[in-house]
Biotite code that builds the C-alpha atoms (Angstrom):
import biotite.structure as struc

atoms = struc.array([
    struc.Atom([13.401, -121.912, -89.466], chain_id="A", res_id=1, res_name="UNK", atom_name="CA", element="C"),
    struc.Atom([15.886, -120.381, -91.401], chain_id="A", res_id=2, res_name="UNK", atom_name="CA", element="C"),
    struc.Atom([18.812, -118.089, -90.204], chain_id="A", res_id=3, res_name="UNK", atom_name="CA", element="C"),
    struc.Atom([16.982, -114.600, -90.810], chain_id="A", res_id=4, res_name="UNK", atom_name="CA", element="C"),
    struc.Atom([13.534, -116.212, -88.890], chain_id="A", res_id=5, res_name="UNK", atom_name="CA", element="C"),
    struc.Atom([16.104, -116.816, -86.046], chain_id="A", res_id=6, res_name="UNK", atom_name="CA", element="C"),
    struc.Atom([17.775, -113.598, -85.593], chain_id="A", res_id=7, res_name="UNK", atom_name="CA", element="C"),
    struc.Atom([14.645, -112.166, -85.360], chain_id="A", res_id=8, res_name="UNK", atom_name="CA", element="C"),
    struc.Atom([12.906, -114.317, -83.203], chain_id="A", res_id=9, res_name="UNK", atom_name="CA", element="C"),
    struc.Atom([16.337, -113.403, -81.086], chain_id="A", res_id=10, res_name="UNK", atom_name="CA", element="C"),
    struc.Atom([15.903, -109.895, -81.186], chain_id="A", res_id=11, res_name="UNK", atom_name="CA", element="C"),
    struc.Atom([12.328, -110.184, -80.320], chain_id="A", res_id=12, res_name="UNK", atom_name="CA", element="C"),
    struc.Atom([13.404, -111.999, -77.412], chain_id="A", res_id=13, res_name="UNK", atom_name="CA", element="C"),
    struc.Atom([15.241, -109.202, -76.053], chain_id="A", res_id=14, res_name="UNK", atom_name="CA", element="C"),
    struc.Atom([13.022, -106.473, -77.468], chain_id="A", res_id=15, res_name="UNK", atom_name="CA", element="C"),
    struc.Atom([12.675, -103.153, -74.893], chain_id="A", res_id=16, res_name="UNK", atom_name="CA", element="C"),
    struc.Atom([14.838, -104.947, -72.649], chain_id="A", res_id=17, res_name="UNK", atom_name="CA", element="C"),
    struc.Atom([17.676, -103.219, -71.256], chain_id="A", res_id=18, res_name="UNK", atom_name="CA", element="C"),
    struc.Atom([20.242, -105.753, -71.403], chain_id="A", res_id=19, res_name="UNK", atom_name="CA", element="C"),
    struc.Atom([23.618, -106.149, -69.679], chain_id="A", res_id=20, res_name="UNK", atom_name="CA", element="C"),
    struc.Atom([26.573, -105.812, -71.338], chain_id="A", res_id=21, res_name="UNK", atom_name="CA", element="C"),
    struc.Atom([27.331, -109.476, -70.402], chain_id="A", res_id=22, res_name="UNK", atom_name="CA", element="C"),
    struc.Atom([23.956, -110.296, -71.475], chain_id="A", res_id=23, res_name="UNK", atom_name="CA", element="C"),
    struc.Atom([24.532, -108.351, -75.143], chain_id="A", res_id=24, res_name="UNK", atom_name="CA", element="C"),
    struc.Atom([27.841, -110.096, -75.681], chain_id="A", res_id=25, res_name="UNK", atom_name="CA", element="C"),
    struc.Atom([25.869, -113.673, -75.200], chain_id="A", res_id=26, res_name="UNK", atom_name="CA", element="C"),
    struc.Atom([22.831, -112.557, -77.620], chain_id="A", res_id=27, res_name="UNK", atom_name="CA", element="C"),
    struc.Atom([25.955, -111.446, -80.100], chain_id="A", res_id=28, res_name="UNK", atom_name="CA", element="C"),
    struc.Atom([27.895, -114.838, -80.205], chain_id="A", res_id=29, res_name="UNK", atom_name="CA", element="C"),
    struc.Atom([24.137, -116.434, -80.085], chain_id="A", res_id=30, res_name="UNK", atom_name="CA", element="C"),
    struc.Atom([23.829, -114.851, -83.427], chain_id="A", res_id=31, res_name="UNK", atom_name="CA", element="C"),
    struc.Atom([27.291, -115.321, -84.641], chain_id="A", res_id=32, res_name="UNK", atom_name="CA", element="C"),
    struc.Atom([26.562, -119.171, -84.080], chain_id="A", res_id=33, res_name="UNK", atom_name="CA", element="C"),
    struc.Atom([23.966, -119.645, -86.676], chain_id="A", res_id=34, res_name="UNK", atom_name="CA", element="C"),
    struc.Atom([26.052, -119.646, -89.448], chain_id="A", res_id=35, res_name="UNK", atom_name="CA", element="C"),
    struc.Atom([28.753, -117.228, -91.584], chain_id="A", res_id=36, res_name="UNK", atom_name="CA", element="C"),
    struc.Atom([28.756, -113.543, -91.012], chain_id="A", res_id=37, res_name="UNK", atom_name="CA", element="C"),
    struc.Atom([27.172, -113.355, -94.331], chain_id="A", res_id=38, res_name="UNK", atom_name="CA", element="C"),
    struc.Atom([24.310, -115.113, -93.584], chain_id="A", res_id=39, res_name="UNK", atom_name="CA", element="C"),
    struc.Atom([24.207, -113.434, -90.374], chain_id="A", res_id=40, res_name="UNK", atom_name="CA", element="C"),
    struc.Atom([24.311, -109.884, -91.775], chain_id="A", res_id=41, res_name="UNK", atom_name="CA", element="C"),
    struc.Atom([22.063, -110.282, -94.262], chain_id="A", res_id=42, res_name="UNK", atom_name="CA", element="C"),
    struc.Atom([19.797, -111.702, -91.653], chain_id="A", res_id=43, res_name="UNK", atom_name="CA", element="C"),
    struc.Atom([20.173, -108.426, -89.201], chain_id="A", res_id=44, res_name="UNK", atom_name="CA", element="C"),
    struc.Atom([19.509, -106.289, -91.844], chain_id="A", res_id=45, res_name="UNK", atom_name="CA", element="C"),
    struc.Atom([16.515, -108.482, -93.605], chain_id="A", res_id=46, res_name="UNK", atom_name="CA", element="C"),
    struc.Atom([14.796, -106.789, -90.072], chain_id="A", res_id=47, res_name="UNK", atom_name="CA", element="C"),
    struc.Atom([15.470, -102.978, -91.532], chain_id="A", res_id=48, res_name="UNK", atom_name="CA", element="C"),
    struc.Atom([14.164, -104.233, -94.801], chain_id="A", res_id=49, res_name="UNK", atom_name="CA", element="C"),
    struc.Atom([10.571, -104.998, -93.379], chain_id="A", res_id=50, res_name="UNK", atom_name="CA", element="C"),
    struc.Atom([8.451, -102.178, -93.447], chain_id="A", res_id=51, res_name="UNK", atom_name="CA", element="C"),
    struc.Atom([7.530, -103.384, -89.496], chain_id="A", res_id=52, res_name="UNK", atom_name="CA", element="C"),
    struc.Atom([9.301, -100.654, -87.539], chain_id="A", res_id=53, res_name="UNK", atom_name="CA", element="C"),
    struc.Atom([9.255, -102.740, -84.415], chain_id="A", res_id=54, res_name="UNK", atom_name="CA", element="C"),
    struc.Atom([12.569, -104.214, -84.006], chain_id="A", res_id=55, res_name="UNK", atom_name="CA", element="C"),
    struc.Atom([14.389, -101.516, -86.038], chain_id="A", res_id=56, res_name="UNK", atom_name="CA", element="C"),
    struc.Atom([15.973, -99.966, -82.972], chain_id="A", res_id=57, res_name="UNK", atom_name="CA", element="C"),
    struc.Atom([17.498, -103.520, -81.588], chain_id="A", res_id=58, res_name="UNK", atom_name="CA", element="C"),
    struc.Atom([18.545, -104.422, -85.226], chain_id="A", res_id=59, res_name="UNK", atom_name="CA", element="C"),
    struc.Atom([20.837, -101.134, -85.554], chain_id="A", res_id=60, res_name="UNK", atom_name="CA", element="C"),
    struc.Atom([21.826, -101.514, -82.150], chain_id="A", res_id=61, res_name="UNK", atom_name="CA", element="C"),
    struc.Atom([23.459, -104.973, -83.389], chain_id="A", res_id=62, res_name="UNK", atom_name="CA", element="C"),
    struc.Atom([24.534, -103.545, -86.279], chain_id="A", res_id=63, res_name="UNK", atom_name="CA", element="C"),
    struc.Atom([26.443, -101.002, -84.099], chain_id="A", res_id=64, res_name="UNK", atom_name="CA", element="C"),
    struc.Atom([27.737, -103.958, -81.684], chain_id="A", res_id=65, res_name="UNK", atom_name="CA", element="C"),
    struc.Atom([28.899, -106.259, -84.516], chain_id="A", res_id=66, res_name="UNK", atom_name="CA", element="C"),
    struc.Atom([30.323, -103.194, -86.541], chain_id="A", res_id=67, res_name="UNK", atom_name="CA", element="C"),
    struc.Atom([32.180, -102.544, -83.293], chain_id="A", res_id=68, res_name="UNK", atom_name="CA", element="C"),
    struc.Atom([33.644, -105.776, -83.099], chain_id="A", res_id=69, res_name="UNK", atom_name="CA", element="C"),
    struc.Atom([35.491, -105.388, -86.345], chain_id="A", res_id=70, res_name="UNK", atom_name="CA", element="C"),
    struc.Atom([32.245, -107.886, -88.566], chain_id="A", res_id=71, res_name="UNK", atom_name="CA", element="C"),
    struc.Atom([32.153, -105.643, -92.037], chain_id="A", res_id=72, res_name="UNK", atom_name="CA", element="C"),
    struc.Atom([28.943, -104.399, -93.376], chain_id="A", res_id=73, res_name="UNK", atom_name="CA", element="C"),
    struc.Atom([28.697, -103.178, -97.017], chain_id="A", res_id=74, res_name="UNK", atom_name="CA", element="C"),
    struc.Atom([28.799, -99.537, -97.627], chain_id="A", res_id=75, res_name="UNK", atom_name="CA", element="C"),
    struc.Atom([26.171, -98.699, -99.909], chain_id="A", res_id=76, res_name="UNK", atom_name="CA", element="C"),
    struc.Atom([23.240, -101.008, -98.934], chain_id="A", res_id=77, res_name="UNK", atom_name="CA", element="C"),
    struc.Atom([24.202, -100.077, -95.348], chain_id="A", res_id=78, res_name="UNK", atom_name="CA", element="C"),
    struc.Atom([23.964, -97.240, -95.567], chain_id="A", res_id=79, res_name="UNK", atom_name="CA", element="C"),
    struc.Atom([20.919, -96.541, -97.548], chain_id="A", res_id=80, res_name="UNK", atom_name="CA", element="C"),
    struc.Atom([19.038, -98.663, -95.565], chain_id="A", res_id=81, res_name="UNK", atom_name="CA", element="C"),
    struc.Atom([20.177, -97.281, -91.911], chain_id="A", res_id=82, res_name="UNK", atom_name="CA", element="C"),
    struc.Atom([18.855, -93.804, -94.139], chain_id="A", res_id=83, res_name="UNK", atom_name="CA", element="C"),
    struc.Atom([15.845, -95.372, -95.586], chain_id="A", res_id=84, res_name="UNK", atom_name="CA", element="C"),
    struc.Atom([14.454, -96.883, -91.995], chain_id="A", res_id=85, res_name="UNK", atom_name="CA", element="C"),
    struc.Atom([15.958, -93.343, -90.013], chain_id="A", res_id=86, res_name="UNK", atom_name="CA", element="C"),
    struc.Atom([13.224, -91.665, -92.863], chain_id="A", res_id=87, res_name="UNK", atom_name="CA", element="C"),
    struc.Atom([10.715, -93.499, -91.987], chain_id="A", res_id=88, res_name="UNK", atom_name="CA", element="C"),
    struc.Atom([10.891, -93.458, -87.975], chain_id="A", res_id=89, res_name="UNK", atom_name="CA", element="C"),
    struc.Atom([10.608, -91.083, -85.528], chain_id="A", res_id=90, res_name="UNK", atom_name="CA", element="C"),
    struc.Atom([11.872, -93.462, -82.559], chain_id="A", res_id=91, res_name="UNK", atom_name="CA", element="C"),
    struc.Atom([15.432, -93.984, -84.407], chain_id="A", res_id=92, res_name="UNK", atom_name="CA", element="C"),
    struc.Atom([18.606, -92.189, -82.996], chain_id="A", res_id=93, res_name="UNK", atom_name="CA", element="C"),
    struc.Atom([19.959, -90.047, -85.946], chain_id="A", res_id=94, res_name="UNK", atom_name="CA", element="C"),
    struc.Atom([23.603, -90.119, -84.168], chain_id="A", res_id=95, res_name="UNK", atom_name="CA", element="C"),
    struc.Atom([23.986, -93.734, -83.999], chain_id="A", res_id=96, res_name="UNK", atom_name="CA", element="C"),
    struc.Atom([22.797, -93.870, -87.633], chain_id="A", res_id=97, res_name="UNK", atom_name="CA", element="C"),
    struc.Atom([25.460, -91.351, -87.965], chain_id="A", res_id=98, res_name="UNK", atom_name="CA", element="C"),
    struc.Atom([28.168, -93.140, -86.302], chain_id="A", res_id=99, res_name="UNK", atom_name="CA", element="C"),
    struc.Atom([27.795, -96.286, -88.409], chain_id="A", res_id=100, res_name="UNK", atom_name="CA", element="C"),
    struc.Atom([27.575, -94.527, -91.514], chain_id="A", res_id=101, res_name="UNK", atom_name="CA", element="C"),
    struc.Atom([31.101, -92.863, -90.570], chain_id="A", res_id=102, res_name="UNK", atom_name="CA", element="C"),
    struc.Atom([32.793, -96.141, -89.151], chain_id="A", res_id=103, res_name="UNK", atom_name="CA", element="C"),
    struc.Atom([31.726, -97.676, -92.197], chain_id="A", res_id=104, res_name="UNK", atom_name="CA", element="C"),
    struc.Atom([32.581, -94.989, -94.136], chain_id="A", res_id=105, res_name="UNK", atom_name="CA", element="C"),
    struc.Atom([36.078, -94.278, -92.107], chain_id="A", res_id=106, res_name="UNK", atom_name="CA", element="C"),
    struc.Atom([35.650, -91.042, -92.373], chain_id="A", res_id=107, res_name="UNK", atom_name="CA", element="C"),
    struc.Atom([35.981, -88.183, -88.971], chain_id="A", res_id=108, res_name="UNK", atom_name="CA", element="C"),
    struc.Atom([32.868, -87.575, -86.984], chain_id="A", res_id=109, res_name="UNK", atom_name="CA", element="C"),
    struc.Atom([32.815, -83.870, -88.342], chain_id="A", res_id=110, res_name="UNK", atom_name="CA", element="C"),
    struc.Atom([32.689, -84.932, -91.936], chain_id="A", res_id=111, res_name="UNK", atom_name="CA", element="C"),
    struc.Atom([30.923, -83.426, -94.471], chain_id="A", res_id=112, res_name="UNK", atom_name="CA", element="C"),
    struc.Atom([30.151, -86.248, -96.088], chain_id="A", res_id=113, res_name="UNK", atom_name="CA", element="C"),
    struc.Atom([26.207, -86.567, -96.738], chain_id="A", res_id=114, res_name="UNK", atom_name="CA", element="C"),
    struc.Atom([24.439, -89.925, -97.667], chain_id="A", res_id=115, res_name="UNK", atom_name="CA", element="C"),
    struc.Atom([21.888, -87.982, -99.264], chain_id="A", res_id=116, res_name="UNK", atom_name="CA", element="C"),
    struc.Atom([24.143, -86.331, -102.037], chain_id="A", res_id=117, res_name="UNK", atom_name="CA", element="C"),
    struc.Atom([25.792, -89.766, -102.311], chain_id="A", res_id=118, res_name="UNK", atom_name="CA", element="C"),
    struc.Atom([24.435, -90.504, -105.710], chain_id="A", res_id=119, res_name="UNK", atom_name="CA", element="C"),
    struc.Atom([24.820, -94.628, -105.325], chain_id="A", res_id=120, res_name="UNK", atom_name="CA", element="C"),
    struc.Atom([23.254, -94.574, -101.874], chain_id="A", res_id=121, res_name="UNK", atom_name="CA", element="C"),
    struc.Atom([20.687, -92.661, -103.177], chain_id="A", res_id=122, res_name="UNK", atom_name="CA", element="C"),
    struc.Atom([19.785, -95.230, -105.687], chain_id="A", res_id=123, res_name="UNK", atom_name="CA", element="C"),
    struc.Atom([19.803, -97.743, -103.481], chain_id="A", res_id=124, res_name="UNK", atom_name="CA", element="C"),
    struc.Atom([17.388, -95.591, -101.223], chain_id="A", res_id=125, res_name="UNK", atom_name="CA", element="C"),
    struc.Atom([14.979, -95.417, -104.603], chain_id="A", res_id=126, res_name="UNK", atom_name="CA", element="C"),
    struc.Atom([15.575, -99.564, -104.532], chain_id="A", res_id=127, res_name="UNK", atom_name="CA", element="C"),
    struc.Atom([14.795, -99.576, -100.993], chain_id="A", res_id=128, res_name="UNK", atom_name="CA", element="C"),
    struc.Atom([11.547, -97.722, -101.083], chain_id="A", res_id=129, res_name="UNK", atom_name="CA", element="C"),
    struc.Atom([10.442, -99.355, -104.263], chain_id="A", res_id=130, res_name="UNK", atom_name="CA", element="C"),
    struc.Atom([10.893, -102.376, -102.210], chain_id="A", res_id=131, res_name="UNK", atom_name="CA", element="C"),
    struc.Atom([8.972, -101.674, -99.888], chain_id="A", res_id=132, res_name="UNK", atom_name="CA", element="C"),
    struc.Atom([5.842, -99.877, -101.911], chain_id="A", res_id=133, res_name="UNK", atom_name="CA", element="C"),
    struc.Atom([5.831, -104.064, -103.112], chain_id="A", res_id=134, res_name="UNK", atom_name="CA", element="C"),
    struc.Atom([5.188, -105.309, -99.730], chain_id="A", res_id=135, res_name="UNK", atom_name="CA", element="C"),
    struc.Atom([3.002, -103.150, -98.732], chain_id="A", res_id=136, res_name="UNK", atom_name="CA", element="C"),
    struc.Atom([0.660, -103.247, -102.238], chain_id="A", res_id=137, res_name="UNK", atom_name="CA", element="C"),
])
């Protein structure tokens, strides 16, 4: 099983389950002990990437956590994604998409800023959905 199948057999583990924050902190070093943050990243977010909405609520919850622990996510494809899946669901919270988008972005919570007149997120978003029109066909 490779490090992506892992965090989400991890996440499906704790999927609906109110956890602790005790128990969140163990599930976050759980993940953090697979392998870089790199390949742990890229394995959170290979979740938002799948066009199963399931876990997309635990996986931006992580990204929050892991985000809030000072672990760097990359602005663009971030970004575009949390936009992309927040699109496409009607369970996701639009503020917490919100406050990732401005931590990564470092910009105040009353900014103006808007991913969808960002011109490079919005080709990413156009990657993203293209993307996903492949998995599906």
């Amino acid at each position: 099983m490779n490090i992506s199948d892992t965090i989400k057999s991890i996440v499906l583990e704790i999927h609906d389950n109110e956890l602790s924050e005790e128990e969140t902190q163990a599930v976050m070093d759980r993940i953090l002990g697979l392998g870089s943050w790199e390949d742990v990243r890229n394995g959170l977010l290979a979740i938002l990437y799948e066009n199963d909405t399931t876990l997309w609520n635990e996986a931006i919850l992580f990204v929050y956590y892991f985000l809030n622990r000072g672990y760097a996510f990359e602005e663009v494809k971030t970004i575009a994604l949390l936009y992309n899946c927040l699109s496409l669901s009607e369970s996701m919270d639009p503020n917490l998409v919100w406050t990732i988008t401005k931590t990564i972005k470092t910009v105040p919570y009353l900014s103006e800023y808007d991913p969808y007149r960002d011109p490079p997120v919005l080709d990413e978003m156009d990657r993203i959905d293209r993307a996903r029109a492949m998995q599906i066909g």
